[in-house]
N, C-alpha and C positions, 0 to 999 in steps of 0.2 A: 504494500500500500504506500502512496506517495504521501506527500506532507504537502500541502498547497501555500499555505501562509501560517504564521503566528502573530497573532491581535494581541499587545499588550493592553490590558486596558488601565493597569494595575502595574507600575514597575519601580519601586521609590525605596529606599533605603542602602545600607550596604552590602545586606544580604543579596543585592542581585547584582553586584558584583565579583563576588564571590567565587571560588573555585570550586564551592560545594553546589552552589546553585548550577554553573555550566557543570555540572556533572549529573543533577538530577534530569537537567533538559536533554542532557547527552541520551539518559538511559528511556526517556518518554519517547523521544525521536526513536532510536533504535528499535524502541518494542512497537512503535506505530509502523516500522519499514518491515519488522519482523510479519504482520499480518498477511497472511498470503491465503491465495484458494485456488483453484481445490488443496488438499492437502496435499504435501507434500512439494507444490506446487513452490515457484523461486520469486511468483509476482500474484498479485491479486488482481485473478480475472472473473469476471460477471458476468452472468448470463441475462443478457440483455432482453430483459422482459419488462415491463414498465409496473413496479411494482410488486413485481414476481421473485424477491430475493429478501431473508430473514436478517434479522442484526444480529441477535442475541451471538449467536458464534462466531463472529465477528469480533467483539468486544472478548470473548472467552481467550481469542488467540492473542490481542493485544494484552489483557491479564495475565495468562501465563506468561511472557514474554517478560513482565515487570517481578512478576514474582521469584523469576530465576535472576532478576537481579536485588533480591531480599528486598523488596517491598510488601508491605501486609497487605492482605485482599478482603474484601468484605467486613471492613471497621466502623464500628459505632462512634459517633461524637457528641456530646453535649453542647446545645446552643441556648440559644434565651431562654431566659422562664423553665430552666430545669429540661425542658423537651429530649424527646431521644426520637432524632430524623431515622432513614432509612439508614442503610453504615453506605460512606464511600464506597467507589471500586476500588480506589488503592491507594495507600499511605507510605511515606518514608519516613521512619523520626530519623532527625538531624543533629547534628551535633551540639545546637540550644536546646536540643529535648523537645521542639514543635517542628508538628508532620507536617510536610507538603503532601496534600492530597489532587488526586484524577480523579474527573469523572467521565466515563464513555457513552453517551447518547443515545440510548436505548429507546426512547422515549417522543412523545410529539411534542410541538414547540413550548406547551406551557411547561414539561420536563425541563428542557432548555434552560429556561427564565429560573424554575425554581434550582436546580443544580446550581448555577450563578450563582442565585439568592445565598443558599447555605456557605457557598466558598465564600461568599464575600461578608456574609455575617459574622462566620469563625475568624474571618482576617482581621476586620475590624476589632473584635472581642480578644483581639493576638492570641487566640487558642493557635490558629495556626499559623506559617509564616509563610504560604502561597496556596493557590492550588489553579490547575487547569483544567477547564472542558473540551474537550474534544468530540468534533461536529460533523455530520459530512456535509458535503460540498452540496450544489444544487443539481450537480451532471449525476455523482452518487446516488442522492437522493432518489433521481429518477427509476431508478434499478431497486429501490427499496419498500420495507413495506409501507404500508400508505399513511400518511401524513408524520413522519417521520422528521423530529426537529432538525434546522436546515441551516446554515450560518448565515447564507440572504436573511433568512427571516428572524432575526436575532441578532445584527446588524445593526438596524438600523435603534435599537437600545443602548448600545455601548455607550452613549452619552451620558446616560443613567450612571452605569458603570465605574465611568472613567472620574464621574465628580466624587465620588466616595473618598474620603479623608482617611487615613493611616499613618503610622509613623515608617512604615517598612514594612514590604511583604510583594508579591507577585500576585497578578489576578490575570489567567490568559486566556485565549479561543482557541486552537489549532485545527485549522480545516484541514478536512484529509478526501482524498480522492482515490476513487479504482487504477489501479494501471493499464484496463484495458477491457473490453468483453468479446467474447466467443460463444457460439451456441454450441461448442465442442462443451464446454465444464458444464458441471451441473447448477442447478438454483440452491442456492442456500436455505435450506429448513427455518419455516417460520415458526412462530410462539404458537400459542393457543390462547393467549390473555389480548385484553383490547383491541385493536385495531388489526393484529397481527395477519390474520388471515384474510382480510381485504386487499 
């Protein structure tokens, strides 16, 4: 899978100077290029069906891919008002003892907004000291299942975003796109929960 862009929206302190932070974004990149299809496969190619292709395993090959670089997968955080969110897809603790957290876009665009929401809460409240969403592109998109959050459509929010106050911390977008499709591979297996099967 390709990398299209990275959206800082969020990049203010020394921490993102850092030789720790270019190393966590070293290992996000690599497990995003890691993503490939079919299995075994050297590039992530799609079966070009409009709608016709699942995330969930998607996101599972980008997971494992962080966790072989010791990242924790499926962690709980505590945010405002005591609450206990969904857990992350995947946490680093760092060498302040605060995780940089991913999250992979499983979800339709209010997913999107609320994923943001939570990174940008924990950052604020310096529980954490970054975290990024990772999105697919609009070309993706089309190959995926149906209404599936998109980085056009979430875009054009960053201003929201970008006014957030911090003393230090990273807040990112990274748009990722297919390398290619063929009606040689097969369609990626969809969910059975919400929209999936449309």
């Amino acid at each position: 899978m390709k990398i299209n862009r990275t959206e800082f929206l969020i990049r203010k302190g020394k921490f993102v100077d850092s030789n720790e932070f270019n190393q966590v974004l070293q290992e996000v990149y690599q497990a995003i290029n890691a993503v490939c299809w079919p299995p075994g496969n050297d590039q992530f190619i799609l079966y070009p069906e409009k709608k016709g292709n699942g995330v969930k395993p998607i996101k599972e090959g980008f997971i494992n891919a962080l966790y072989n670089y010791n990242w924790q997968i499926e962690e709980r955080m505590s945010i405002v008002a005591n609450t206990r969110p969904g857990p992350v897809d995947a946490l680093k603790i760092l060498s302040n003892h605060k995780p940089f957290v991913v999250e992979w876009e499983t979800g339709n665009i209010s997913s999107s907004h609320r994923a943001l929401n939570k990174i940008a809460t924990v950052l604020i409240d310096e529980v954490i000291i970054g975290g990024i969403l990772i999105i697919p592109s609009r070309k993706l998109y089309n190959w995926l299942t149906d209404r599936i959050g998109n980085f056009p459509e979430i875009e054009p929010y960053f201003p929201l975003w970008r006014s957030i106050t911090v003393k230090q911390g990273v807040l990112a977008v990274i748009e990722v796109e297919h390398d290619g499709t063929s009606e040689s591979v097969p369609r990626i297996l969809k969910g059975t929960d919400g929209r999936a099967l449309r």
